[in-house]
C-alpha positions as CSV (number, residue, x, y, z in Angstrom):
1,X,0.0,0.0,0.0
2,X,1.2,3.9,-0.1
3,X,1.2,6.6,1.7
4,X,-1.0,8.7,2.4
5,X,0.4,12.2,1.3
6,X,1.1,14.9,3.6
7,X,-1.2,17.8,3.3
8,X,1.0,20.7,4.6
9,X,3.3,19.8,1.9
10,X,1.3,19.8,-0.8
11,X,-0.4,22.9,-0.1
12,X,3.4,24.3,0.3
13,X,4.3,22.7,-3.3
14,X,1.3,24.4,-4.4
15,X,2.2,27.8,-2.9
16,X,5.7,27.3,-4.1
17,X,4.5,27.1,-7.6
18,X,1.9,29.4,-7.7
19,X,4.4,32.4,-6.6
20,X,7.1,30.8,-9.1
21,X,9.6,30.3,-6.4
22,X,9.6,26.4,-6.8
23,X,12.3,24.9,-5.5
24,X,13.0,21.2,-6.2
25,X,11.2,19.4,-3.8
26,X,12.4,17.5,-0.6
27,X,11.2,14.4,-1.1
28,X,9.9,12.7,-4.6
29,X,5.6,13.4,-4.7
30,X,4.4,10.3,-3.3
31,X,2.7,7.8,-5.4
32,X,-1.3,7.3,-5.9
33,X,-2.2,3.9,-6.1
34,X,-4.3,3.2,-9.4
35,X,-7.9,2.7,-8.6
36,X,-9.2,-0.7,-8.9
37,X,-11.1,-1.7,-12.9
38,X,-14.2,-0.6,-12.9
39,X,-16.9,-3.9,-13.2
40,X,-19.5,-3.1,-15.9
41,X,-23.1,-3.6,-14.1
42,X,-24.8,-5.7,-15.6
43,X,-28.1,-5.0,-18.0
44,X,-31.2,-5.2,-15.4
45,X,-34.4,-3.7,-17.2
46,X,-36.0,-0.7,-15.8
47,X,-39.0,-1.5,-12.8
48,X,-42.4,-2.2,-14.4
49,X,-44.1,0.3,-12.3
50,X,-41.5,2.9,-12.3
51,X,-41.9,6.6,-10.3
52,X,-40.5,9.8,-11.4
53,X,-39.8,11.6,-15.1
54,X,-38.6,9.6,-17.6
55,X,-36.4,10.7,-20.6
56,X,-39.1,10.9,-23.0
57,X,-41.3,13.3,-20.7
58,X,-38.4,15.6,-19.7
59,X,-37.3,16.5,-23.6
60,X,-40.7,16.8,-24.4
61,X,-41.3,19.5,-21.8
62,X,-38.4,21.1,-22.7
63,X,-38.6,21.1,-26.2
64,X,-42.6,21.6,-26.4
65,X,-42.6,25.2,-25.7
66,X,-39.4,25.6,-27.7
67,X,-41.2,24.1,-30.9
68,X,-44.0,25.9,-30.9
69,X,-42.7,29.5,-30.3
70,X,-40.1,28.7,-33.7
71,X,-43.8,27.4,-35.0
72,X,-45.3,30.6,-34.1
73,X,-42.1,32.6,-36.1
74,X,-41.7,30.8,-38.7
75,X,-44.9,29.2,-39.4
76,X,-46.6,32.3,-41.5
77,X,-43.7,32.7,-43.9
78,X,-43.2,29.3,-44.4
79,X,-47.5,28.8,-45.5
80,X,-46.8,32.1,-47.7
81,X,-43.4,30.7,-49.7
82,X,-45.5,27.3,-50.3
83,X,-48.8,28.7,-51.3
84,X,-46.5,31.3,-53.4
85,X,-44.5,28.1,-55.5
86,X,-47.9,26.6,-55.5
87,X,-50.1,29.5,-57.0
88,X,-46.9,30.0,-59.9
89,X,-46.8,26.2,-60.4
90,X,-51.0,26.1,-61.5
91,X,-50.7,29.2,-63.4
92,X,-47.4,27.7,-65.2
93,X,-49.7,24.5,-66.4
94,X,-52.7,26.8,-67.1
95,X,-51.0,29.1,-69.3
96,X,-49.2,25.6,-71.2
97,X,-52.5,24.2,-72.0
């Protein structure tokens, strides 16, 4: 096992850094044990009866209101420009036959 790590000398390290007067220090840092592999969990479906929000209900409260005021924006223009194409497309074939 290691060490546990002195805290008034790493704080000082730190200091000693900070106000660029770092002087090689005393003793080599001390080492960190790796933490152990993580174990994947595995797969368990969801409760059948679950409580709370679920995904689906929290992005569409979110984007609900978002939607419908870039509806309300564009919505108008967007009726126009196709009725527009679609009024010149009947009086293109009207005037060909």
């Amino acid at each position: 096992m290691t060490e546990t790590p002195d805290l008034d000398a790493i704080l000082e390290s730190i200091r000693l850094r900070m106000t660029g007067d770092a002087a090689p220090p005393a003793a080599p840092p001390p080492q960190v044990a790796a933490p152990p592999p993580l174990r994947k969990a595995p797969l368990v479906p969801p409760p059948a009866a679950s409580t709370g929000t679920t995904v689906d209900a929290l992005v569409t409260s979110i984007l609900e209101p978002l939607l419908r005021q870039w509806i309300d924006a564009n919505l108008p223009e967007i009726c126009e420009r196709v009725a527009q194409q679609e009024i010149r497309r009947l009086t293109a074939q009207s005037r060909d036959t």
